[in-house]
VOPAGU-2260 file (C-alpha; in pm, 1 decimal, decimal comma):
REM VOPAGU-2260
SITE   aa  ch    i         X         Y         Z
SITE  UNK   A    0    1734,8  -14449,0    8672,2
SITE  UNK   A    1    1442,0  -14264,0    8518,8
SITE  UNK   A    2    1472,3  -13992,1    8315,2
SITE  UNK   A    3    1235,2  -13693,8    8278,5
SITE  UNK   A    4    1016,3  -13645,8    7909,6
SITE  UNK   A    5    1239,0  -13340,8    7864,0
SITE  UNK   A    6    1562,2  -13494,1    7907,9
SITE  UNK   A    7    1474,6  -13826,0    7709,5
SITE  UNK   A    8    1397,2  -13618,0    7413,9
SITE  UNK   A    9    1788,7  -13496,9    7458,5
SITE  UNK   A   10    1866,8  -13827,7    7434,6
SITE  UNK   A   11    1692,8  -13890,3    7157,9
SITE  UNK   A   12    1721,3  -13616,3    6949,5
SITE  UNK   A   13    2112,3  -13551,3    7041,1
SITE  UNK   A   14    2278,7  -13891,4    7085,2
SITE  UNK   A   15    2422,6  -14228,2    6863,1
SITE  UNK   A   16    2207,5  -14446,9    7129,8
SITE  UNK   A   17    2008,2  -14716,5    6918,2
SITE  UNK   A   18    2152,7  -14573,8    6627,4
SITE  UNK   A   19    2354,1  -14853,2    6369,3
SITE  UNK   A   20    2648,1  -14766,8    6227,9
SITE  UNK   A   21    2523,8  -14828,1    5850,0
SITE  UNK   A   22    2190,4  -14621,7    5921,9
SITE  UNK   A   23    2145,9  -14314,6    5726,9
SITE  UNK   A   24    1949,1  -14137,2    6027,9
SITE  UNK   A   25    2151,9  -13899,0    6236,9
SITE  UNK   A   26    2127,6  -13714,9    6528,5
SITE  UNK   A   27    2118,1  -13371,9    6608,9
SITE  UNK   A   28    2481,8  -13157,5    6609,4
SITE  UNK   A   29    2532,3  -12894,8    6861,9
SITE  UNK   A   30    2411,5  -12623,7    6608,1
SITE  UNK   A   31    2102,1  -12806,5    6535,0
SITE  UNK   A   32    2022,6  -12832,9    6867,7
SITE  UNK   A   33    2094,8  -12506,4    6947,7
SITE  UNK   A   34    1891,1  -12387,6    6650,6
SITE  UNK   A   35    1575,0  -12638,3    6781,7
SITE  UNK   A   36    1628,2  -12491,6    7167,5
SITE  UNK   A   37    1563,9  -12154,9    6991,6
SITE  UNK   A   38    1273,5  -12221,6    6804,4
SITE  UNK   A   39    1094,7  -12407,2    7067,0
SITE  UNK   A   40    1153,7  -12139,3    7310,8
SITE  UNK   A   41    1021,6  -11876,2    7075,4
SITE  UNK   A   42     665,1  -12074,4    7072,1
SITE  UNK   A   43     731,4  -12101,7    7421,4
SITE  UNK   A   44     784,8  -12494,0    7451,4
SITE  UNK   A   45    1008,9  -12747,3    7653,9
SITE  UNK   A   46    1224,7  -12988,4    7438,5
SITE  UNK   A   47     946,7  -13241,5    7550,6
SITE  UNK   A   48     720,0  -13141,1    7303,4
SITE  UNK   A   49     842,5  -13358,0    7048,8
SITE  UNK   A   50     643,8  -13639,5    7228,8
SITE  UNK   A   51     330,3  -13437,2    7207,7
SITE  UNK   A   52     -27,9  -13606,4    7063,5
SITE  UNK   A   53     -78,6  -13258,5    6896,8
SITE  UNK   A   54      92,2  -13208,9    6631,7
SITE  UNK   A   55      37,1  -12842,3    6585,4
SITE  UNK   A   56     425,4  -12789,6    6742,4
SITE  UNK   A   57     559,2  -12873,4    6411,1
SITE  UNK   A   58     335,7  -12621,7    6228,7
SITE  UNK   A   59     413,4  -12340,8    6482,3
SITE  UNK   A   60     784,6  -12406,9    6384,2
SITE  UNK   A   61     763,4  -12407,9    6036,7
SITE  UNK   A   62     994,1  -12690,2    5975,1
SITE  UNK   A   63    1006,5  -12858,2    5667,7
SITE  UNK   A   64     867,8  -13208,2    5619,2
SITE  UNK   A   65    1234,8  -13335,3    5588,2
SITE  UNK   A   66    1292,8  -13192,5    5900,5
SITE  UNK   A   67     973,3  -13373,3    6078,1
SITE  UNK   A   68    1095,0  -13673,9    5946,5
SITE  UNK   A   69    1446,2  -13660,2    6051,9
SITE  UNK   A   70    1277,4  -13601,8    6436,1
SITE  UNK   A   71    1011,2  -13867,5    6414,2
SITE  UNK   A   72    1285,3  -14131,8    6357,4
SITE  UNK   A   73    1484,8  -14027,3    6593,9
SITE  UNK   A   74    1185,5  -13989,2    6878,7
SITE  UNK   A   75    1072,2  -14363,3    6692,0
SITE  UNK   A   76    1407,1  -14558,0    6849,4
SITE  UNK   A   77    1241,3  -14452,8    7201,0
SITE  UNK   A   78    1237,9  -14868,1    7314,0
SITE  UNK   A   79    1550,8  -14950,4    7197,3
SITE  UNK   A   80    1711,7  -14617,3    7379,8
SITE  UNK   A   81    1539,6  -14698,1    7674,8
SITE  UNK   A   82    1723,4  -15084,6    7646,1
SITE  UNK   A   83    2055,8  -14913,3    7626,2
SITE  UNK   A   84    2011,5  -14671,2    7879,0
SITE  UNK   A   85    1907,1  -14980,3    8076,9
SITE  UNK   A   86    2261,2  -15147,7    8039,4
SITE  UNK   A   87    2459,1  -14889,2    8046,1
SITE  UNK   A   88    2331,7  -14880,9    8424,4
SITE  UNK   A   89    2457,1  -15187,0    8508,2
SITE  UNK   A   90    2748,8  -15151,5    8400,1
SITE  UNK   A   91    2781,1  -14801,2    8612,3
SITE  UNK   A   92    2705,9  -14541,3    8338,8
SITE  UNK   A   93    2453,4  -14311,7    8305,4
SITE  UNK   A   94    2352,6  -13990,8    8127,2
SITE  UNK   A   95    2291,2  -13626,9    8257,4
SITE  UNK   A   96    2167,6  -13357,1    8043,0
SITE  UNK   A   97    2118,6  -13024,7    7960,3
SITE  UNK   A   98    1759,6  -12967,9    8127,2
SITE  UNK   A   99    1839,4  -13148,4    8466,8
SITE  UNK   A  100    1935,1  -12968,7    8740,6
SITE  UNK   A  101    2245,0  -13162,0    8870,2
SITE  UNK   A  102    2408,2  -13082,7    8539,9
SITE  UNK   A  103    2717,9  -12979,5    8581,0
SITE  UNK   A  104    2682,9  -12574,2    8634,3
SITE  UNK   A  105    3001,3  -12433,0    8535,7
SITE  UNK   A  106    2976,3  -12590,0    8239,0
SITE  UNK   A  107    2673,9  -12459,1    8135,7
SITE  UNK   A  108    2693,2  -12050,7    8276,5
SITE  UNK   A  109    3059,9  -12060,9    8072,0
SITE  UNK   A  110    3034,2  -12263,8    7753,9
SITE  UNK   A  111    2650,9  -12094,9    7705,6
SITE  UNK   A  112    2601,1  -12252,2    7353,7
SITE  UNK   A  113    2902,4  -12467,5    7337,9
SITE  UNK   A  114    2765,1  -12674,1    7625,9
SITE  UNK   A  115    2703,1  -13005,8    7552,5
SITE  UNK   A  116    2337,9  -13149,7    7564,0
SITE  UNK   A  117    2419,1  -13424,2    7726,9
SITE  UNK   A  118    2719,2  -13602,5    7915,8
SITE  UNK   A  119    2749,1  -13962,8    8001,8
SITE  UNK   A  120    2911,9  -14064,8    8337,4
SITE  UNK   A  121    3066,6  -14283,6    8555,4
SITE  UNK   A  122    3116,5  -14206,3    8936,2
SITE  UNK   A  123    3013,0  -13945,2    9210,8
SITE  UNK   A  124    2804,6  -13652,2    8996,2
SITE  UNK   A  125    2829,3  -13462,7    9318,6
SITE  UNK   A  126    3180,1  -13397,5    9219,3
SITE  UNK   A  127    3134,4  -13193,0    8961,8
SITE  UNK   A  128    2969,8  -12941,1    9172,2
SITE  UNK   A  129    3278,2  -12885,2    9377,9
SITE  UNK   A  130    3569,6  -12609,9    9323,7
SITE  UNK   A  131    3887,7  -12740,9    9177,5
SITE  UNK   A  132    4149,8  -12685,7    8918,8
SITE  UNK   A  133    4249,8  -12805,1    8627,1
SITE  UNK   A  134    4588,1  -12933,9    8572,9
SITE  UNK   A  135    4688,7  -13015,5    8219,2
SITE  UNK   A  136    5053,5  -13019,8    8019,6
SITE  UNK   A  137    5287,6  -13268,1    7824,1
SITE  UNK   A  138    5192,6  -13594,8    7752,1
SITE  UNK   A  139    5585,8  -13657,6    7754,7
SITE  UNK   A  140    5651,5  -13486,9    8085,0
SITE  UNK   A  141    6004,4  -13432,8    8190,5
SITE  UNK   A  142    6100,8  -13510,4    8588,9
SITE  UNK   A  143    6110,3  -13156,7    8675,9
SITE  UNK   A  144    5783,5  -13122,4    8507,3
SITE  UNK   A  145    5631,4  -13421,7    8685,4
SITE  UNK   A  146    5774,6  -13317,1    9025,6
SITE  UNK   A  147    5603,8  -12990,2    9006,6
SITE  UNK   A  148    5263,0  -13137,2    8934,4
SITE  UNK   A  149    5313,5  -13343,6    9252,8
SITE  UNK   A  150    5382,5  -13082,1    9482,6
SITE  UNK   A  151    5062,6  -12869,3    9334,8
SITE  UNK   A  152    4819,6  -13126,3    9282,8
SITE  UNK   A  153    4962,8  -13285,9    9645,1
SITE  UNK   A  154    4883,2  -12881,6    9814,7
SITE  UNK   A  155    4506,1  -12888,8    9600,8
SITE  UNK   A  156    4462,8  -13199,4    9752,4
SITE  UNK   A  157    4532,1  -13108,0   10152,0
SITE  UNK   A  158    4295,1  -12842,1   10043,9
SITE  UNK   A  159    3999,2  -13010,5    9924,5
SITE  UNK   A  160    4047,2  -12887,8    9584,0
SITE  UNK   A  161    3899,1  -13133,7    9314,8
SITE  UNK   A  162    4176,6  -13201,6    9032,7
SITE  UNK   A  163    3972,1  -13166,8    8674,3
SITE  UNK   A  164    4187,8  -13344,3    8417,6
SITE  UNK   A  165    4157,1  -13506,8    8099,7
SITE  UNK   A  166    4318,3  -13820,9    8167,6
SITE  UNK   A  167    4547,5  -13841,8    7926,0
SITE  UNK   A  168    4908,2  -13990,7    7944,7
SITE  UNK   A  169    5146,9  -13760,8    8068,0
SITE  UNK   A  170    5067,2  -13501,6    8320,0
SITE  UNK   A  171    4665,4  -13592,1    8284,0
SITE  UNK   A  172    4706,6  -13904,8    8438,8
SITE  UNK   A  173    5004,0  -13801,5    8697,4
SITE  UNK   A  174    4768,2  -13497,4    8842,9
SITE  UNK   A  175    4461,9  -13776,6    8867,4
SITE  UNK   A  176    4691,0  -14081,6    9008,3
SITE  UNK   A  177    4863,9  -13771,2    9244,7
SITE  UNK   A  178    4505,4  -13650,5    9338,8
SITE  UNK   A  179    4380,5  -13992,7    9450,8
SITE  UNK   A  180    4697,7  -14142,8    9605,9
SITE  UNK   A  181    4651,9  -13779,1    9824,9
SITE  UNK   A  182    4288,7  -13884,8    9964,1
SITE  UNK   A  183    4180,9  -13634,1    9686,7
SITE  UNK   A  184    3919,6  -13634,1    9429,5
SITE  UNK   A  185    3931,3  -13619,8    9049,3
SITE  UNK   A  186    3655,3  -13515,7    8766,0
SITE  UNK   A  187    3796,2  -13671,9    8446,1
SITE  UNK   A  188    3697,9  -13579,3    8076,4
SITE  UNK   A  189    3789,6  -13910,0    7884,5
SITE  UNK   A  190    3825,1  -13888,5    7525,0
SITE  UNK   A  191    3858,7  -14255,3    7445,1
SITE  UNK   A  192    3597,0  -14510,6    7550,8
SITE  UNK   A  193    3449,1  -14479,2    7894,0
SITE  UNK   A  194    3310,6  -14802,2    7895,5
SITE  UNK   A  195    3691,4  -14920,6    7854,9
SITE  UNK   A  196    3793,8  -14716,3    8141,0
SITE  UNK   A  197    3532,6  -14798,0    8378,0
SITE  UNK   A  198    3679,9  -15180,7    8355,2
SITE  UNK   A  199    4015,0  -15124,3    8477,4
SITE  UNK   A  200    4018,0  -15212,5    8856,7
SITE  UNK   A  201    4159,7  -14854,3    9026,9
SITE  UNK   A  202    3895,1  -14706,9    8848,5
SITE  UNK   A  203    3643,1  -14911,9    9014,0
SITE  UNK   A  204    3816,5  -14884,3    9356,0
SITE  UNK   A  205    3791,7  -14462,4    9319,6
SITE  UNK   A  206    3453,6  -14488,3    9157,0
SITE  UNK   A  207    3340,3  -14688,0    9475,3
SITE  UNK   A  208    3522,7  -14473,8    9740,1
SITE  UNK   A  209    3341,6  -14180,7    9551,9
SITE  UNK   A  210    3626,8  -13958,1    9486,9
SITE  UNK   A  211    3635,3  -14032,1    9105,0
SITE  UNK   A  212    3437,8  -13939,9    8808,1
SITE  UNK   A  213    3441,8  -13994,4    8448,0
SITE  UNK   A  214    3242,9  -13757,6    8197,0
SITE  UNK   A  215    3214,6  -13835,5    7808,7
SITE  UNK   A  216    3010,9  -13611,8    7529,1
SITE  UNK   A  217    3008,5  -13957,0    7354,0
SITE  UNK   A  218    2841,9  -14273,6    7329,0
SITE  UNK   A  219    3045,6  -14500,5    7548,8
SITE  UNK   A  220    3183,2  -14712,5    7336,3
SITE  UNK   A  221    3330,2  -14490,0    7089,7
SITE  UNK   A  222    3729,9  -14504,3    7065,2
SITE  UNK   A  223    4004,3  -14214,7    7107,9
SITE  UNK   A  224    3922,6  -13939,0    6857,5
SITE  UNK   A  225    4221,0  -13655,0    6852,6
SITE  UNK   A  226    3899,2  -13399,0    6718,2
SITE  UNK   A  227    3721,3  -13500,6    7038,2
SITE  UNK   A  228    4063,8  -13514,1    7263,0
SITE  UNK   A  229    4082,2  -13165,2    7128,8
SITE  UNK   A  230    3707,2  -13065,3    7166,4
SITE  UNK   A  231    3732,7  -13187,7    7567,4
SITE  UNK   A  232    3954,0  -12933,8    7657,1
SITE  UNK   A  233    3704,0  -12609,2    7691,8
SITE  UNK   A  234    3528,6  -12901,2    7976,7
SITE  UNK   A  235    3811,7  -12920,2    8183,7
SITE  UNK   A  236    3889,8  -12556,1    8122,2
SITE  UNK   A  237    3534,2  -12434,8    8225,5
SITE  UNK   A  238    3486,9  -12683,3    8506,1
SITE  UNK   A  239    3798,2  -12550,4    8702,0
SITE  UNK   A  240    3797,1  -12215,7    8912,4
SITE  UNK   A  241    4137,1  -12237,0    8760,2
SITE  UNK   A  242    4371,9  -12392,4    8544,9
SITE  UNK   A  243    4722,6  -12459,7    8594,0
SITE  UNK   A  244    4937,6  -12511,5    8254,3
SITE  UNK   A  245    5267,2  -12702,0    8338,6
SITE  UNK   A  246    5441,9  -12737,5    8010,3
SITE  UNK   A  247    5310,1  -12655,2    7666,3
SITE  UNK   A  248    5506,9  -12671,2    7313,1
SITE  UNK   A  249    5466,9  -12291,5    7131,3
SITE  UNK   A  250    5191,3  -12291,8    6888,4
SITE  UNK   A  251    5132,5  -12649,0    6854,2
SITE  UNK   A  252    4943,8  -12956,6    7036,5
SITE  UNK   A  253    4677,2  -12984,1    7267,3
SITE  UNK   A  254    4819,5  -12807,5    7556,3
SITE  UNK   A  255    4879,9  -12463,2    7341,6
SITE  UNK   A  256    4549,2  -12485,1    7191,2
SITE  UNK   A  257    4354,3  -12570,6    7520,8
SITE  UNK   A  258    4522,2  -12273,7    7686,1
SITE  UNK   A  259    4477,8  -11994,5    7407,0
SITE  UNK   A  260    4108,9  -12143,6    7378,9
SITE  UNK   A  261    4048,7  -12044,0    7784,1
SITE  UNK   A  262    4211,3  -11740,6    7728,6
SITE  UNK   A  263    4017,8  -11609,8    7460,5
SITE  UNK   A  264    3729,4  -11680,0    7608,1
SITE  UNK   A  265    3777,4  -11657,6    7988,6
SITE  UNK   A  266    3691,3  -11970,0    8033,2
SITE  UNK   A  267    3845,3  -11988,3    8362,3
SITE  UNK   A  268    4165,6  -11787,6    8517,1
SITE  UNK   A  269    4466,3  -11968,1    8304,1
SITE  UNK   A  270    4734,5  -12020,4    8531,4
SITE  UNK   A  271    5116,0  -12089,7    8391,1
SITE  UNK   A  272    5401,7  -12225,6    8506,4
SITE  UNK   A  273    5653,9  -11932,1    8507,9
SITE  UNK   A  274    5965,8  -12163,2    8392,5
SITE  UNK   A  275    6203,3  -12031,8    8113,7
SITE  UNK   A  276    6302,4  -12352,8    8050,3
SITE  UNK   A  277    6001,5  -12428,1    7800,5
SITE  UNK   A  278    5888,7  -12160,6    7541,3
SITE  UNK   A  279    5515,9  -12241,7    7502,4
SITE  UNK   A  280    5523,5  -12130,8    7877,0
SITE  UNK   A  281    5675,4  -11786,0    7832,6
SITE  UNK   A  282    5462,4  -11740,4    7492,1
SITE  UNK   A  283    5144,8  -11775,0    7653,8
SITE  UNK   A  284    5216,1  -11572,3    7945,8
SITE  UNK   A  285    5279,5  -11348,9    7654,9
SITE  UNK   A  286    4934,3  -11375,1    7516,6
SITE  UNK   A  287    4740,6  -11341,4    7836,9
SITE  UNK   A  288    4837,1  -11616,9    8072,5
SITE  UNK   A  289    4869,1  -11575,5    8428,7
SITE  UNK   A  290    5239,7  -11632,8    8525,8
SITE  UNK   A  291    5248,6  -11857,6    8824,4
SITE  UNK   A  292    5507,1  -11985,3    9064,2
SITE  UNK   A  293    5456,5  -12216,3    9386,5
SITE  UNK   A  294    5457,7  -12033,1    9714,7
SITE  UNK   A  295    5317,1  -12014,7   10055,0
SITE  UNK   A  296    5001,9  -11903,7    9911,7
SITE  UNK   A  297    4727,3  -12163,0    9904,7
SITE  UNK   A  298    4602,4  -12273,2    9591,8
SITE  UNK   A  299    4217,4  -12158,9    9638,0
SITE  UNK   A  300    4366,6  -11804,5    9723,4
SITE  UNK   A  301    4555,8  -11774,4    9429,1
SITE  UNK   A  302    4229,6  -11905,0    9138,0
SITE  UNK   A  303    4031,7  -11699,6    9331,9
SITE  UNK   A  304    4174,9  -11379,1    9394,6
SITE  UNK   A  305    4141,1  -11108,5    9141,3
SITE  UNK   A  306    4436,3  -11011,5    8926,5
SITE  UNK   A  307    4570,4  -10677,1    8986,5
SITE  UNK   A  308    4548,0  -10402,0    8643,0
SITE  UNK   A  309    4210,4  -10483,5    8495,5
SITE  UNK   A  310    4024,7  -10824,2    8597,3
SITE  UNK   A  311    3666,6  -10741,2    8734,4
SITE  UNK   A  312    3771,4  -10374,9    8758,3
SITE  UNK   A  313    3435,1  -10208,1    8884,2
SITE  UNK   A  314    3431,3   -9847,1    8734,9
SITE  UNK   A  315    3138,6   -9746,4    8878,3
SITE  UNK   A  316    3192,5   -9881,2    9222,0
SITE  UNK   A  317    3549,6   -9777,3    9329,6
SITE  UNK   A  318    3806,8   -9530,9    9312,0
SITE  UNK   A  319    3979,3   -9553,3    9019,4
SITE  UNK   A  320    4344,6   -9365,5    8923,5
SITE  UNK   A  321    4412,3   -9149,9    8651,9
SITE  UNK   A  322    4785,8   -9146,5    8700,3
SITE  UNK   A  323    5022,8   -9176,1    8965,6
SITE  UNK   A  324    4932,8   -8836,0    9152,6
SITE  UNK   A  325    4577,3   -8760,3    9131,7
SITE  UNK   A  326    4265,7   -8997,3    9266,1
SITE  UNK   A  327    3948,0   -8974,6    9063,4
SITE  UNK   A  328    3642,6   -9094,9    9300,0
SITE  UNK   A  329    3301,5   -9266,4    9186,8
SITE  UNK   A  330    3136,0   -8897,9    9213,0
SITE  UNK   A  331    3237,0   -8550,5    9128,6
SITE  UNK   A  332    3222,4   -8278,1    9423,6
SITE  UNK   A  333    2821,1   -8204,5    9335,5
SITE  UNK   A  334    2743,2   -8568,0    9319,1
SITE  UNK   A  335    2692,8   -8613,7    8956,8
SITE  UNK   A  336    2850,7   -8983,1    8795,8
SITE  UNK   A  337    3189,0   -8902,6    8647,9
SITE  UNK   A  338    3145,5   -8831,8    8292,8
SITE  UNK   A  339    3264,9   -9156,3    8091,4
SITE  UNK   A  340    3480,5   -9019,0    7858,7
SITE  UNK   A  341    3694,7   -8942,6    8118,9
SITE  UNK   A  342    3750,3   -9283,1    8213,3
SITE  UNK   A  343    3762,5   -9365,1    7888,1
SITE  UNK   A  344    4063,6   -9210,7    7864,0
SITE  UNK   A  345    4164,2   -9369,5    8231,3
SITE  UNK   A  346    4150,7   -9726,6    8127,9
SITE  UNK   A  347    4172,4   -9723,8    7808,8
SITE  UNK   A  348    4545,5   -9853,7    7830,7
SITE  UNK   A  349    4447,4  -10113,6    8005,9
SITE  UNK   A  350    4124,1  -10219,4    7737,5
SITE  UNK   A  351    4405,8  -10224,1    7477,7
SITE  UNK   A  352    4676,7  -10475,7    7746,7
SITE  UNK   A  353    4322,5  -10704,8    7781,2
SITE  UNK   A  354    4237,0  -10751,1    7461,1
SITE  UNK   A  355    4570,9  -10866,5    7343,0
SITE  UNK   A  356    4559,0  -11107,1    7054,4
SITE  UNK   A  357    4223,6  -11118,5    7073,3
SITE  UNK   A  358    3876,4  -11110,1    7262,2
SITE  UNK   A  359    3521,6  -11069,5    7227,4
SITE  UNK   A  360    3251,1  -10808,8    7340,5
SITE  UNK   A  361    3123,4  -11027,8    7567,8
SITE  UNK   A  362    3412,3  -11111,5    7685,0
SITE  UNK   A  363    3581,3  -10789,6    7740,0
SITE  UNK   A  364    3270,6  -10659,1    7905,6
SITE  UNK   A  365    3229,4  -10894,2    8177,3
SITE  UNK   A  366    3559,0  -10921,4    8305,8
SITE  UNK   A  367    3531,2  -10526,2    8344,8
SITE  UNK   A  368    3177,7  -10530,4    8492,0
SITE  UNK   A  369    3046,9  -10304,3    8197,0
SITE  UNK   A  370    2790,2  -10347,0    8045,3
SITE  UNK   A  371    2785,5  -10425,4    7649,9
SITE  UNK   A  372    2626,8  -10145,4    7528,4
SITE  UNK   A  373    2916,6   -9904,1    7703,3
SITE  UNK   A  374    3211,2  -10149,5    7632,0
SITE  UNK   A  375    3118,8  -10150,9    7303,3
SITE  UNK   A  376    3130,6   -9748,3    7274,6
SITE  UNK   A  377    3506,6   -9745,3    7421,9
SITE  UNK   A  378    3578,6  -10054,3    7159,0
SITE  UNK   A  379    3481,6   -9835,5    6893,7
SITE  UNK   A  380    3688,0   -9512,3    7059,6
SITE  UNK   A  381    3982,8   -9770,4    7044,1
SITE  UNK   A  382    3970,8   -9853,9    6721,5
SITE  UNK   A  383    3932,5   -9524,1    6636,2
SITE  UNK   A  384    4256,0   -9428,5    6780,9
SITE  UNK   A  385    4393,8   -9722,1    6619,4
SITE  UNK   A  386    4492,5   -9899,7    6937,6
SITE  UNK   A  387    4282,3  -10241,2    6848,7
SITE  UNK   A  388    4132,2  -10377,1    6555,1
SITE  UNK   A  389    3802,9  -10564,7    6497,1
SITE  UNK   A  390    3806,9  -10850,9    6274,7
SITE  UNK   A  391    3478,3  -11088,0    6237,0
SITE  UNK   A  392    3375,7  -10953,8    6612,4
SITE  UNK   A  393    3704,6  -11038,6    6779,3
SITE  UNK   A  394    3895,2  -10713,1    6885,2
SITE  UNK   A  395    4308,5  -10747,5    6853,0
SITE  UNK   A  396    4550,8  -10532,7    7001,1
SITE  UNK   A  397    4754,8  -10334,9    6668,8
């Protein structure tokens, strides 16, 4: 496979490839290479740059000489990249990154500046450019738990839905193993060694049938990390058109965290299993979670319909009601725009059920079609009226 100047020098500057384990050079973090992404696109320069003859880049970025340094050693291992890039290969792995246009796209319009620069993969890449869900919960799954995800992932299945899962023991790898025993297809986020994975022989099979692959942020080889197991779940999150959450503990483990995480930041529409049974369920249908129970309804309609109350309420586009009794239209009787703080006070109520235990600007903003500048007057008006409270940019419900 050949790789483009730009993306080899997000290879180079942003992964452990051709890096030992006792050498002091390091690559770049997600910060730092956000931080780099900025400066070079203030000069107005690609990422490729670093390969230049000219040297006048590192001038026009007025980095340090530590910081030349740091990059000229890691744009120096270029050969012995290139040899490990080479093997990967055969062995069925290769690397996408941020600059190439088959990256994965959900990713990357969601995650903005938490998207990683560069994934390593095993199987059909085409997948990942397909609408699915995400199906996540317990890694000790009880049978009623289990024989729900069958019957969901089985009905996303007979509807061409991709399953996006983590792969992890429990109802990971029952929603994947469902998925592919259903003629489905499965986009996995692995958070112990791919290379590992990639040897066991179903994995082949699916690989070759092109109905499964496997995505890592990490070199390859690298073992289970619970930090990266943790870090994986805004992937599967923003991959999915929506996620379904089958059983979660309250306020602790990976299935709580993964959920409040998509929540906060809308991620993706966060879908919950509406069982009383377990109390991580009912708590984050508390905090923002859409309650969900299996009907007739196909699973496509129900991640992609809009919510009813407040999701991508367009103000300035549609009626909206003041109360019960009385209709307020887009325009007044001579054609002037409804004043704002009118519907101000219209959906304000509904700003303060949004925000909850907590959103952003951004956030908050785009899921009502407003733009900043406004949502951030009616914020303001809120806390005024002490109905929220900002704290470090995140507005809370009081």
């Amino acid at each position: 496979m050949t790789y483009s100047e730009n993306a080899m020098s997000v290879i180079l500057l942003c992964s452990y490839l051709g890096i030992e384990k006792n050498d002091s050079l390091k690559p770049f973090s997600l910060g730092e290479w956000n931080l780099f992404l900025d400066d070079i696109l203030k000069v107005k320069e690609e990422p490729s740059i670093v390969f230049s003859d000219d040297s006048s880049w590192k001038e026009r970025l007025h980095y340090s000489d530590g910081q030349i340094e740091r990059i000229n050693g890691l744009i120096s291992r270029g050969a012995r990249v290139a040899f490990e890039l080479d093997r990967l290969e055969k062995k069925g792995i290769k690397v996408v990154t941020l600059v190439d246009s088959d990256y994965p796209v959900l990713l990357r319009r969601k995650l903005k500046k938490k998207t990683p620069p560069l994934l390593f993969y095993a199987g059909n890449l085409e997948l990942a450019k397909k609408i699915g869900i995400a199906v996540v919960g317990s890694r000790n799954a009880d049978d009623e738990c289990i024989g729900f995800t069958k019957r969901l992932v089985e009905k996303a299945s007979g509807e061409k839905l991709i399953v996006y899962s983590g792969g992890a023991r429990g109802i990971d790898s029952i929603s994947e193993t469902t998925a592919l025993n259903s003629g489905g297809a499965v986009v996995s986020f692995v958070a112990d060694s791919l290379l590992s994975k990639i040897k066991k022989q179903e994995t082949i099979r699916s690989i070759m049938e092109g109905r499964l692959l496997l995505f890592s942020d990490v070199k390859p080889d690298a073992g289970f990390s619970a930090a990266r197991a943790m870090n994986r779940n805004k992937y599967i999150y923003a991959s999915a058109y929506g996620a379904f959450v089958i059983e979660s503990d309250y306020n602790k483990g990976g299935t709580w965290n993964g959920a409040m995480e998509s929540i906060r930041n809308g991620y993706t529409k966060t879908l919950v299993w509406n069982n009383t049974k377990y109390c991580g369920n009912q708590k984050l249908i508390e905090n923002g979670g859409t309650a969900f129970e299996m009907t007739e309804e196909s699973i496509y309609s129900v991640v992609t319909k809009k919510q009813s109350g407040f999701e991508q309420l367009d103000l300035f586009g549609s009626n909206v009601c003041a109360d019960d009794s009385e209709e307020v239209s887009r325009l007044d009787d001579d054609g002037k725009q409804r004043n704002k703080d009118d519907i101000y006070n219209m959906i304000k109520m509904l700003l303060v059920e949004y925000v909850g235990v907590g959103r952003r600007l951004e956030e908050i903003s785009g899921n009502f079609n407003i733009v900043e500048q406004q949502m951030s007057i009616w914020l303001d008006c809120l806390c005024h009226d002490r109905l929220v409270v900002c704290e470090k940019g995140i507005y809370k419900k009081l």
